[in-house]
DSSP file (Angstrom, degrees, kcal/mol; ACC not computed):
  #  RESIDUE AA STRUCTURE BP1 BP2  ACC     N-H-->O    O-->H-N    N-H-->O    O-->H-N    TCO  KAPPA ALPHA  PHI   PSI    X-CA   Y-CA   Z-CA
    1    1 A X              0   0    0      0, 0.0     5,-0.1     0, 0.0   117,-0.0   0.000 360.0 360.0 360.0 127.3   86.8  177.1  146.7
    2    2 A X    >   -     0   0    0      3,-0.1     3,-0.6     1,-0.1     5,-0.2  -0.019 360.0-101.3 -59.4 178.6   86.7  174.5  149.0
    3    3 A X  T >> S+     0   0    0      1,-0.2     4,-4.7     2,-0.2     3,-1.8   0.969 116.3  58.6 -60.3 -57.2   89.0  170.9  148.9
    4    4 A X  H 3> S+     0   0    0      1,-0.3     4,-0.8     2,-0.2    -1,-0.2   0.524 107.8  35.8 -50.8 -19.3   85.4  169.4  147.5
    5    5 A X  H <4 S+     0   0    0     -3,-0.6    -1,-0.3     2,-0.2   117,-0.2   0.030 109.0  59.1-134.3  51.4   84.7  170.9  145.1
    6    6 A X  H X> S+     0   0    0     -3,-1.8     4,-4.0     2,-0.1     3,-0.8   0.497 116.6  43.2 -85.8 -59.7   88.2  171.5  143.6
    7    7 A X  H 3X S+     0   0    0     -4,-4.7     4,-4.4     1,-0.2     5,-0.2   0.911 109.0  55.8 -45.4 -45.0   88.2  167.9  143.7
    8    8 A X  H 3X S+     0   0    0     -4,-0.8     4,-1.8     1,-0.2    -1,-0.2   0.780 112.8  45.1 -43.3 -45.0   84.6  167.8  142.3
    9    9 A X  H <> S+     0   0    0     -3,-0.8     4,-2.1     2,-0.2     5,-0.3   0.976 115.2  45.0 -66.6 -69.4   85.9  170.0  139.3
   10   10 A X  H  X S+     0   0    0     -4,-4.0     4,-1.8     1,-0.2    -2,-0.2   0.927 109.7  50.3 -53.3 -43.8   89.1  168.1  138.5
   11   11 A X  H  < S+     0   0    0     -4,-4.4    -1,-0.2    -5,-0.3     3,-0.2   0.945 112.0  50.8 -68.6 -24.2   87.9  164.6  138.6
   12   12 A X  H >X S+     0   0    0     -4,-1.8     3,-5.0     1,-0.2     4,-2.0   0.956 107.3  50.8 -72.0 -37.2   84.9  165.5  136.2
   13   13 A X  H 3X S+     0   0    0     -4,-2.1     4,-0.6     1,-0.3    -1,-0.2   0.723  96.9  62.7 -61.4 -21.0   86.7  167.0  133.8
   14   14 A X  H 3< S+     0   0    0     -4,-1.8     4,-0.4    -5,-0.3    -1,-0.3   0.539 100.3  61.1 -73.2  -5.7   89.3  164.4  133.4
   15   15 A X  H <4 S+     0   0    0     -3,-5.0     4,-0.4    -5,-0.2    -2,-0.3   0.639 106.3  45.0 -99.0  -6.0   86.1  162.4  132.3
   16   16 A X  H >< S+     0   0    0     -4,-2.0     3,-2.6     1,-0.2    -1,-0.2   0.838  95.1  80.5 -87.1 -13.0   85.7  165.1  129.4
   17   17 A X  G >< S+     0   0    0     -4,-0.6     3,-0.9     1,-0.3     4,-0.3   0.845  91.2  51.2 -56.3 -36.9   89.4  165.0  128.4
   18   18 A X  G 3  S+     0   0    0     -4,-0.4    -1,-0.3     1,-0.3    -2,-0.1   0.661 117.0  36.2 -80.5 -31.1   88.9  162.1  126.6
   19   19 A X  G <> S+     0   0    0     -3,-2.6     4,-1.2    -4,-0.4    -1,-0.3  -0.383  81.8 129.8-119.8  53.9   86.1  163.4  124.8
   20   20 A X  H X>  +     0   0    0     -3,-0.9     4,-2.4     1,-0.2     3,-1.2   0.955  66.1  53.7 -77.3 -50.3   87.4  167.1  124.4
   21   21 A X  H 3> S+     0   0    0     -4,-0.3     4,-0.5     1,-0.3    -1,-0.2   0.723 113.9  44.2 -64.8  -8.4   87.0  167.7  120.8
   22   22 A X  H 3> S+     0   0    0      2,-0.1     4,-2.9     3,-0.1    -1,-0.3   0.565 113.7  50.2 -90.8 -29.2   83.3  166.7  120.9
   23   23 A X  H <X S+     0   0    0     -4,-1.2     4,-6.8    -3,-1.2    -2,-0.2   0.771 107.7  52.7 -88.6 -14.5   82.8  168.6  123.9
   24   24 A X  H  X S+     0   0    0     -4,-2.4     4,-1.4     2,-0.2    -1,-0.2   0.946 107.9  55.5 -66.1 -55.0   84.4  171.6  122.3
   25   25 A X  H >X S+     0   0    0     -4,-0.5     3,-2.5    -5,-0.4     4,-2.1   0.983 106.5  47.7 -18.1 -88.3   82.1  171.1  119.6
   26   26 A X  H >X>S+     0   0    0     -4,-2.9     4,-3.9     1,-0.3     3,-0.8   0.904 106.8  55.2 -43.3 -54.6   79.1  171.2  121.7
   27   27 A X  H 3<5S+     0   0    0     -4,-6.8     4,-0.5     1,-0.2    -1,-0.3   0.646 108.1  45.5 -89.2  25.2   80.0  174.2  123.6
   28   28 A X  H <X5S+     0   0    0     -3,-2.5     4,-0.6    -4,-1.4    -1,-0.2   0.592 115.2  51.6 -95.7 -15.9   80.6  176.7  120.6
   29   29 A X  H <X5S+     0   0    0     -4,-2.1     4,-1.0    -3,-0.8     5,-0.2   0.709 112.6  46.4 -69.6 -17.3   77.2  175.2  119.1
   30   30 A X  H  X>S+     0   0    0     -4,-3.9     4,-2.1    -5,-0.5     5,-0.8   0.899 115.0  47.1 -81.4 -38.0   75.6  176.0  122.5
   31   31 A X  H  4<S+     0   0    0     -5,-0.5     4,-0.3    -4,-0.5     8,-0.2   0.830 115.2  41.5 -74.9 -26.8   77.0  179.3  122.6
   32   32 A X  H  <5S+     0   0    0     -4,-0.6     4,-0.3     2,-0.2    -1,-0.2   0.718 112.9  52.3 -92.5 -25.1   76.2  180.4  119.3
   33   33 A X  H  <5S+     0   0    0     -4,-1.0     3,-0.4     2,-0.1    -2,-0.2   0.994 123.1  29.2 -66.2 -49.3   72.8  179.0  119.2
   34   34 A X  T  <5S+     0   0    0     -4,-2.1     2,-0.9     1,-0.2    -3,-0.2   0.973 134.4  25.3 -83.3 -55.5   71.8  180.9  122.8
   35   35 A X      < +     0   0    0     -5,-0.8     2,-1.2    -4,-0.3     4,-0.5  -0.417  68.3 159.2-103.3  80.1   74.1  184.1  122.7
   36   36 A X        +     0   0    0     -2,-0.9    -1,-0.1    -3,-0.4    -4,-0.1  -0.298  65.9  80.4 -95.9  44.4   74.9  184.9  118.9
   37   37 A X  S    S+     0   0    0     -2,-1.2    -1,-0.3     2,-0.1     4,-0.1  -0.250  91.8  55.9-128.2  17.3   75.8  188.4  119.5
   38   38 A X  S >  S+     0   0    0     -3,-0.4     3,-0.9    -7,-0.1     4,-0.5   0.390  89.1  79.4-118.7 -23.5   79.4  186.5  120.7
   39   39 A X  G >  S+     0   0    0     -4,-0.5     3,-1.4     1,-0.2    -3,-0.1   0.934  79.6  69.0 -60.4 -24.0   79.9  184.5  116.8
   40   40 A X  G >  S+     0   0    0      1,-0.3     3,-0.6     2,-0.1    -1,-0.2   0.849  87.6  64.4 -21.8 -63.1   81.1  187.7  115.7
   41   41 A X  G <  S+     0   0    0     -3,-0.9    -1,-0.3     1,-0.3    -2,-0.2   0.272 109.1  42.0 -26.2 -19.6   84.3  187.0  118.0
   42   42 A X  G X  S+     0   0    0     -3,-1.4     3,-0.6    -4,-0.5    -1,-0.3  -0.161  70.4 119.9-135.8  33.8   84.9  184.2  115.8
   43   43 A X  T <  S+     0   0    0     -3,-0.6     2,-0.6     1,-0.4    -2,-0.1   0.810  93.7  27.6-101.2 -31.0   84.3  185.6  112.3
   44   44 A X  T 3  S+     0   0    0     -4,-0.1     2,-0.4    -3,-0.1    -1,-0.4  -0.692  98.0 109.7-136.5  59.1   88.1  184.8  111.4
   45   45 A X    <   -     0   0    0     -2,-0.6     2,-0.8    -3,-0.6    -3,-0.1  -1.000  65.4-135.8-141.9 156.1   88.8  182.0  113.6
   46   46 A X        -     0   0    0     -2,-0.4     4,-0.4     1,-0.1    -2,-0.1  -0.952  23.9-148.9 -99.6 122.0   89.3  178.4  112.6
   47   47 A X  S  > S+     0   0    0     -2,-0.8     4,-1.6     2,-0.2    -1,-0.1   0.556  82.9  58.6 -69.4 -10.1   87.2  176.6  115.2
   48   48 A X  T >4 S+     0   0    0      1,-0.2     3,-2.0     2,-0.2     5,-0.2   0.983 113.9  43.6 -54.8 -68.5   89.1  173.2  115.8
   49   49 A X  T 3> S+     0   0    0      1,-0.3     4,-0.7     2,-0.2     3,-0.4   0.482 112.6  50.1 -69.8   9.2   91.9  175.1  116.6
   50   50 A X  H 3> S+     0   0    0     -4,-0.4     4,-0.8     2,-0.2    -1,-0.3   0.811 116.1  48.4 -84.2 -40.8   89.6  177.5  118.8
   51   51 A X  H <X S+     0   0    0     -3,-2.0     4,-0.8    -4,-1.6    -2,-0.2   0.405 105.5  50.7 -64.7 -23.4   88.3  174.4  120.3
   52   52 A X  H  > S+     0   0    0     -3,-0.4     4,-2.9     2,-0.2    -1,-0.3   0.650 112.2  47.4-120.3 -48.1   91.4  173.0  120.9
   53   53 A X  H  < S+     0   0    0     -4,-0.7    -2,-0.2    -5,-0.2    -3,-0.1   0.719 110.9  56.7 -68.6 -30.5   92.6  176.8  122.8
   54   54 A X  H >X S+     0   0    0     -4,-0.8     3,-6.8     2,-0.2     4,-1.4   0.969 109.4  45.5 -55.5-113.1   89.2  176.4  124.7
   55   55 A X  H 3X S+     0   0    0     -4,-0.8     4,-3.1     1,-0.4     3,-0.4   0.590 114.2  44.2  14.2 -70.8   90.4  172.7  126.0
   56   56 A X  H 3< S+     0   0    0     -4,-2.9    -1,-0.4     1,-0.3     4,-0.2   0.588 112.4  54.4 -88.9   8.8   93.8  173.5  127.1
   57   57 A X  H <> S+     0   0    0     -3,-6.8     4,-0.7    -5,-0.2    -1,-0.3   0.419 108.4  46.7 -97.6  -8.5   92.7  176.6  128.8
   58   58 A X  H  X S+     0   0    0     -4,-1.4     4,-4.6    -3,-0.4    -2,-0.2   0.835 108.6  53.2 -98.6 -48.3   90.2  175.0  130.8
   59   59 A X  H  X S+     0   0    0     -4,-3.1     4,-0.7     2,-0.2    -2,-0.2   0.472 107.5  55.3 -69.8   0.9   92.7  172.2  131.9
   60   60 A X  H >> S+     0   0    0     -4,-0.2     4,-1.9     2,-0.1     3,-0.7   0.882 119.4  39.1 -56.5 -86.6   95.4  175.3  133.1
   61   61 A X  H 3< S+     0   0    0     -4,-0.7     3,-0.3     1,-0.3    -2,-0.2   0.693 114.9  44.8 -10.3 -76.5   92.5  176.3  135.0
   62   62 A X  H >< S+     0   0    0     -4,-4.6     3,-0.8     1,-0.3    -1,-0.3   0.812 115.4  48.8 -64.6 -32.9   91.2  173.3  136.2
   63   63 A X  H << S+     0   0    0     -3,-0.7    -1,-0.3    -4,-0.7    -2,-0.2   0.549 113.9  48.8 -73.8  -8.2   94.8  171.8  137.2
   64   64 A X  T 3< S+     0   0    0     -4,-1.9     3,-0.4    -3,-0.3     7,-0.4  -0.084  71.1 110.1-120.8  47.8   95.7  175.0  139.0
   65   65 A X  S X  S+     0   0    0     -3,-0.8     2,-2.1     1,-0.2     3,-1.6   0.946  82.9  52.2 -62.5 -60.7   92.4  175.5  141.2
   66   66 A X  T 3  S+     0   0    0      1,-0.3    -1,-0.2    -3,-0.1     3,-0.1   0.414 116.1  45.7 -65.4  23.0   94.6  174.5  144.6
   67   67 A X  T >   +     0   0    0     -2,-2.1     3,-5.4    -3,-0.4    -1,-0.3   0.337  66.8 161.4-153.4  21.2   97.2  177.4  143.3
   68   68 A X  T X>  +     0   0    0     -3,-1.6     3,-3.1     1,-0.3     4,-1.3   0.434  70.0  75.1  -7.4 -78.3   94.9  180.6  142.2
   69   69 A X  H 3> S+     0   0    0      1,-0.3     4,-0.5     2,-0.2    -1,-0.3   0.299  93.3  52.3   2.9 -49.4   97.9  182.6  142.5
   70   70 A X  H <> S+     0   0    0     -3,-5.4     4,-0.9    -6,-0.2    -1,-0.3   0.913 116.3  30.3 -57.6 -55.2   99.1  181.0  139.1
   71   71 A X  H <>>S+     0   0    0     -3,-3.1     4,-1.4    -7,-0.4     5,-0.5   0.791 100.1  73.2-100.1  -9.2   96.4  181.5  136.9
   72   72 A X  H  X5S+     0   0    0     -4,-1.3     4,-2.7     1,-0.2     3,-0.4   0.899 100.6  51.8 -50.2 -72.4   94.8  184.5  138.0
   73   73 A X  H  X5S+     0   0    0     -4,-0.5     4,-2.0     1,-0.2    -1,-0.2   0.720 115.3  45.9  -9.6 -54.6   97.7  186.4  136.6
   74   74 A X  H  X5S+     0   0    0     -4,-0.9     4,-0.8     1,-0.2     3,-0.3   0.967 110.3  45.8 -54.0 -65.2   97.0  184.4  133.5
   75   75 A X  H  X5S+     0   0    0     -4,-1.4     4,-3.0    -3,-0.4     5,-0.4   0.759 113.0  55.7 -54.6 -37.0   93.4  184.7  133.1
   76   76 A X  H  X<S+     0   0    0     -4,-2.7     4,-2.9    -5,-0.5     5,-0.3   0.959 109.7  42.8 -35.5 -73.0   93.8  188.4  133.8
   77   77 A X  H  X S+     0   0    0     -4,-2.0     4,-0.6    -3,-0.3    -2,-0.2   0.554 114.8  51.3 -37.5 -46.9   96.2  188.8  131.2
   78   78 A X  H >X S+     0   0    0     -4,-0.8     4,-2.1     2,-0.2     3,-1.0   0.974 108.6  55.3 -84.0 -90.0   93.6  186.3  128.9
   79   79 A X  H 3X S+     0   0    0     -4,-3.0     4,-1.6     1,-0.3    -2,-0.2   0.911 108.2  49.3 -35.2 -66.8   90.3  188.9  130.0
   80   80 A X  H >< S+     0   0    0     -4,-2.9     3,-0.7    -5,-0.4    -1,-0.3   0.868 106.6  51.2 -22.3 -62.9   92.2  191.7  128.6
   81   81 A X  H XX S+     0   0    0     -3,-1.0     3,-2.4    -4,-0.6     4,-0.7   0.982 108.7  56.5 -46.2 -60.3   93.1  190.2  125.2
   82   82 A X  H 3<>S+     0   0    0     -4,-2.1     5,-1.1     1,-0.3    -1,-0.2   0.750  90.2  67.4 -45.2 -38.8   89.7  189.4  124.9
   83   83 A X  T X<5S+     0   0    0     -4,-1.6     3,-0.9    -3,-0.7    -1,-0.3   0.620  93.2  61.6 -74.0  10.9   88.6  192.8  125.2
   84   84 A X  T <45S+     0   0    0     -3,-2.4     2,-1.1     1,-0.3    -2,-0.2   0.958 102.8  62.1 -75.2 -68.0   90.4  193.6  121.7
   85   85 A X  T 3<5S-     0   0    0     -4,-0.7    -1,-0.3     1,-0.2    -2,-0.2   0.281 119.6-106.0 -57.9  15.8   88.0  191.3  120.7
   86   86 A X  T < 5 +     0   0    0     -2,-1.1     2,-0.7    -3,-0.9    -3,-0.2   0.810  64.0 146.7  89.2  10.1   85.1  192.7  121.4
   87   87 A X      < -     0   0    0     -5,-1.1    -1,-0.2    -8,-0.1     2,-0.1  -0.733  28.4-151.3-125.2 144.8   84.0  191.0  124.1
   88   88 A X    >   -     0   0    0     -2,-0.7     3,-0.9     1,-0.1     4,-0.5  -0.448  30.1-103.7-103.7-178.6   81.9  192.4  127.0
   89   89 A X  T >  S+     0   0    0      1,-0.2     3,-2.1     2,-0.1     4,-0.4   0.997 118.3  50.6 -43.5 -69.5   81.1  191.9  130.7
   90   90 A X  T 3> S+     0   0    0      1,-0.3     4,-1.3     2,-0.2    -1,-0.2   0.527  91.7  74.9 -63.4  -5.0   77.8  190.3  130.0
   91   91 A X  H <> S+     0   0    0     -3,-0.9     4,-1.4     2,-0.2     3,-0.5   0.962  85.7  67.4 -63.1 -41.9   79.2  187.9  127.6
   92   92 A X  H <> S+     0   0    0     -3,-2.1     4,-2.8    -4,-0.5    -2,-0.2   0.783  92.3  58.6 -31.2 -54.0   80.6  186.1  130.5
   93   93 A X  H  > S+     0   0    0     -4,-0.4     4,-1.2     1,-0.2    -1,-0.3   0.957 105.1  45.3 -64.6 -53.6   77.4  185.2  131.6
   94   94 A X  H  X S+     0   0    0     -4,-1.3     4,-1.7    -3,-0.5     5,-0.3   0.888 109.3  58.0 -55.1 -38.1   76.4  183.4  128.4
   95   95 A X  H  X S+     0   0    0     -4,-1.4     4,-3.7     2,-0.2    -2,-0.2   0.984 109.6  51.1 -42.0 -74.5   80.3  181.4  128.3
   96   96 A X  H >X S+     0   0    0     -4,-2.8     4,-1.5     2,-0.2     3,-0.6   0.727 108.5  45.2 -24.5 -80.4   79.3  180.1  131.8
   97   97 A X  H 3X S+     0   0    0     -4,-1.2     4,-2.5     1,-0.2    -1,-0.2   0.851 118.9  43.6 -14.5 -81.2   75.7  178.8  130.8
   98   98 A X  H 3X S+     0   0    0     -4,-1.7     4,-2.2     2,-0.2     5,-0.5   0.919 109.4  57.9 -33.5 -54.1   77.3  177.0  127.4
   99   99 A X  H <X S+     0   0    0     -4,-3.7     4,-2.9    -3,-0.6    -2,-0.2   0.928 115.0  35.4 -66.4 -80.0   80.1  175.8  129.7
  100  100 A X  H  X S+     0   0    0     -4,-1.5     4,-2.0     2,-0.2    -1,-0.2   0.652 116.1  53.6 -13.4 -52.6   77.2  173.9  132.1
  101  101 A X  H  X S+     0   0    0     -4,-2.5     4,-1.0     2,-0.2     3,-0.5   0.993 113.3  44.5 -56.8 -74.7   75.1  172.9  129.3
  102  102 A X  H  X S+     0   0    0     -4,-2.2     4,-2.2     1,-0.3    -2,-0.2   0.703 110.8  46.9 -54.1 -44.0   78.0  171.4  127.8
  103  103 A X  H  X S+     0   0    0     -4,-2.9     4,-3.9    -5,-0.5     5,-0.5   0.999 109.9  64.3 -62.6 -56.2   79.7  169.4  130.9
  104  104 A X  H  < S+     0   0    0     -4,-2.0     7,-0.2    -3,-0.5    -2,-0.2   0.712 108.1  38.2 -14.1 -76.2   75.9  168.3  131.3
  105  105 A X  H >< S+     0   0    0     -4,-1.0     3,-0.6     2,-0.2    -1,-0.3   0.875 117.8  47.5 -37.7 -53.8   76.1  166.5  127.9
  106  106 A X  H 3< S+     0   0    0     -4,-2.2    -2,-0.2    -5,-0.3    -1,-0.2   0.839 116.6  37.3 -82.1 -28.0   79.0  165.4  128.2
  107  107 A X  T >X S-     0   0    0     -4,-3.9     3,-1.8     1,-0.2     4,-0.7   0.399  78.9-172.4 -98.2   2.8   78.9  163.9  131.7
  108  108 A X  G X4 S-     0   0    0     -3,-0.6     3,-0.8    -5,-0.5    -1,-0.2  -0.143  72.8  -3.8  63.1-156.1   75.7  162.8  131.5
  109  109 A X  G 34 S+     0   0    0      1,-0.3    -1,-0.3    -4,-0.1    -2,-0.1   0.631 129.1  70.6 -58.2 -21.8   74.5  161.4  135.0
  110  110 A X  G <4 S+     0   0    0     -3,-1.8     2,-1.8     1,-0.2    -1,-0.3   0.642  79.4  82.3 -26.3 -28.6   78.3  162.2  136.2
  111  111 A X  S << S+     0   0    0     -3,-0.8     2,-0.3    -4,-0.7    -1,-0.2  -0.486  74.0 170.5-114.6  53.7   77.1  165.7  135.9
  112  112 A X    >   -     0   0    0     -2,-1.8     3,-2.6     1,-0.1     2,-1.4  -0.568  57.3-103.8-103.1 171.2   75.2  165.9  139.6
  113  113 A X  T 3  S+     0   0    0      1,-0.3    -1,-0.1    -2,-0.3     5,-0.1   0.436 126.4  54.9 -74.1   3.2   73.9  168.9  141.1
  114  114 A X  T 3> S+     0   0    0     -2,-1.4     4,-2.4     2,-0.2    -1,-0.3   0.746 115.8  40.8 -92.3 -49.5   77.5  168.8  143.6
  115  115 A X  T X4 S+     0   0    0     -3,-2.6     2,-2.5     1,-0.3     3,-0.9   0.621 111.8  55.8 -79.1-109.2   79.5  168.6  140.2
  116  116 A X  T >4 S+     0   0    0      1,-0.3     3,-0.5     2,-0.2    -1,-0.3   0.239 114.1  40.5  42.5 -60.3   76.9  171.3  139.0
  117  117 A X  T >> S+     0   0    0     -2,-2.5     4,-2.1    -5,-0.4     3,-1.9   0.994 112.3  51.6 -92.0 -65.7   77.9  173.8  142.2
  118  118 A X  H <X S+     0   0    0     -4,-2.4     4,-1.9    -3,-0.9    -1,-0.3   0.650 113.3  43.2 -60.7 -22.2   81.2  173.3  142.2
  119  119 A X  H <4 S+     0   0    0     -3,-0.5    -1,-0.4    -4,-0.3    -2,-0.2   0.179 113.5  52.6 -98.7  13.1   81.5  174.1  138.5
  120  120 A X  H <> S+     0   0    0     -3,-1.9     4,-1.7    -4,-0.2    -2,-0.3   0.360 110.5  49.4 132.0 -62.8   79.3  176.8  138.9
  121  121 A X  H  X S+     0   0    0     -4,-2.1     4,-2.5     2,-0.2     3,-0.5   0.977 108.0  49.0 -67.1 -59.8   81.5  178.0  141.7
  122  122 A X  H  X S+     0   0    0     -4,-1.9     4,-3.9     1,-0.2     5,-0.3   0.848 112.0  53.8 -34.4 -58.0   84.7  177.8  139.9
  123  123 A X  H  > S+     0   0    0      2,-0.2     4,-2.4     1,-0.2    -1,-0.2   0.879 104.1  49.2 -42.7 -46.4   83.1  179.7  137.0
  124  124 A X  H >X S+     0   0    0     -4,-1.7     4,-5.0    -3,-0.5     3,-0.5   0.989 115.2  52.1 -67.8 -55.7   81.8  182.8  138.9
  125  125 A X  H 3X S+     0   0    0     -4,-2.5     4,-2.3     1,-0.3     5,-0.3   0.972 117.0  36.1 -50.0 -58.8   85.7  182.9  140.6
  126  126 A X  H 3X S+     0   0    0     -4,-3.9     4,-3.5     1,-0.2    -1,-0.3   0.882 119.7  47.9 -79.3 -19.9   87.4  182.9  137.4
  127  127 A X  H <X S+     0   0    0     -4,-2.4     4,-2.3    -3,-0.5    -1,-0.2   0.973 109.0  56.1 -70.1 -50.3   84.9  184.9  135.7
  128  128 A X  H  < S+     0   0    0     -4,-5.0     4,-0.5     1,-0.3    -2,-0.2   0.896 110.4  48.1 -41.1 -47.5   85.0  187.4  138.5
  129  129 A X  H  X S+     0   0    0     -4,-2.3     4,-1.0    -5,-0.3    -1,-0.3   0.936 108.6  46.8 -29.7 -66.6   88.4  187.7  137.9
  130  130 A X  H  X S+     0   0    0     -4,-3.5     4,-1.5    -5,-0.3     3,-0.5   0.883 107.6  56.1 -73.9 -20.9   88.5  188.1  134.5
  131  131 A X  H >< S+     0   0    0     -4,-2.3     3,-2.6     1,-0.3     2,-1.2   0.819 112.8  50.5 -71.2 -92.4   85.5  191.0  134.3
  132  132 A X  H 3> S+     0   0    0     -4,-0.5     4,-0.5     1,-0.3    -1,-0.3   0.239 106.0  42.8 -40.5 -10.4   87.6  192.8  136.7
  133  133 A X  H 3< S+     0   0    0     -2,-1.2    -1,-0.3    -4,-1.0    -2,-0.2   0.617 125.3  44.9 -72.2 -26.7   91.1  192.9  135.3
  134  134 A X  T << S+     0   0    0     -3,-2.6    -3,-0.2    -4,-1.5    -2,-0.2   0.905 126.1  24.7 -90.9 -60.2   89.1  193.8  131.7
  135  135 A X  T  4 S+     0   0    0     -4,-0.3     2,-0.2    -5,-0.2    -3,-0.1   0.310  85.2  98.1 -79.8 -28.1   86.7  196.2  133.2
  136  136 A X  S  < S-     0   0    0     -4,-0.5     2,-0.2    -5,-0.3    -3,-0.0  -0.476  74.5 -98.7 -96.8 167.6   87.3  198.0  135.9
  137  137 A X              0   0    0     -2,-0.2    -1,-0.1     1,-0.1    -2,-0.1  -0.293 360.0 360.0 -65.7 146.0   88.5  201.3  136.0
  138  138 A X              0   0    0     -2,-0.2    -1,-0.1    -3,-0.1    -2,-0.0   0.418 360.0 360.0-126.1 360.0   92.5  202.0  136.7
């Protein structure tokens, strides 16, 4: 990722920070309404605090874009766990979506088709990431 749209990433997301627990909201109703073959994943979960694990995993992320190095490790580490849960390659692709929809809402006209690519971009890296630490063959 380039300088722009690291920045692009960080500054918008400090405008959700403020509204995280609503935006958290939104994207586990967006995710269960369009991919509900992932609510399973959650059958035993309390969802504030899911929402709340969501949040501060996205702000790791989003504050260590200039520093891959850091969180890849993590987010490996993260894809893996997940696959305990159940959760497949192709889910990914439905997180992303929800994750878009949801900044959309939430940033409103903030939310322009630069912030749109760059968040877009960021996703496909860390997703890429994680399918492949999860997935691939060893």
């Amino acid at each position: 990722m380039d300088e722009k749209a690291i920045s692009l990433v960080q500054d918008s997301f400090a405008k959700v920070v403020p509204i995280k627990d609503q935006a958290a909201e939104i994207f586990y109703a967006d995710l269960f309404e369009t991919a509900p073959q992932v609510k399973p994943y959650f059958a035993n979960a309390d969802m504030t605090e899911q929402g709340s694990k969501l949040m501060a995993t996205l702000a790791v992320v989003v504050n260590g874009l200039r520093d891959l190095g850091k969180i890849v490790p993590v987010a490996e580490q993260l894809a893996v766990k997940h696959v305990d849960y159940g959760v497949k390659a192709e889910d990914y692709d439905a997180v992303g979506a929800s994750l878009l929809r949801t900044l959309e809402k939430g940033l409103g006209d903030a939310f322009t088709p630069d912030v749109k690519d760059a968040w877009t971009g960021a996703y496909a890296t860390l997703a890429g990431v994680m399918k492949t630490a999860a997935y691939s063959e060893s």
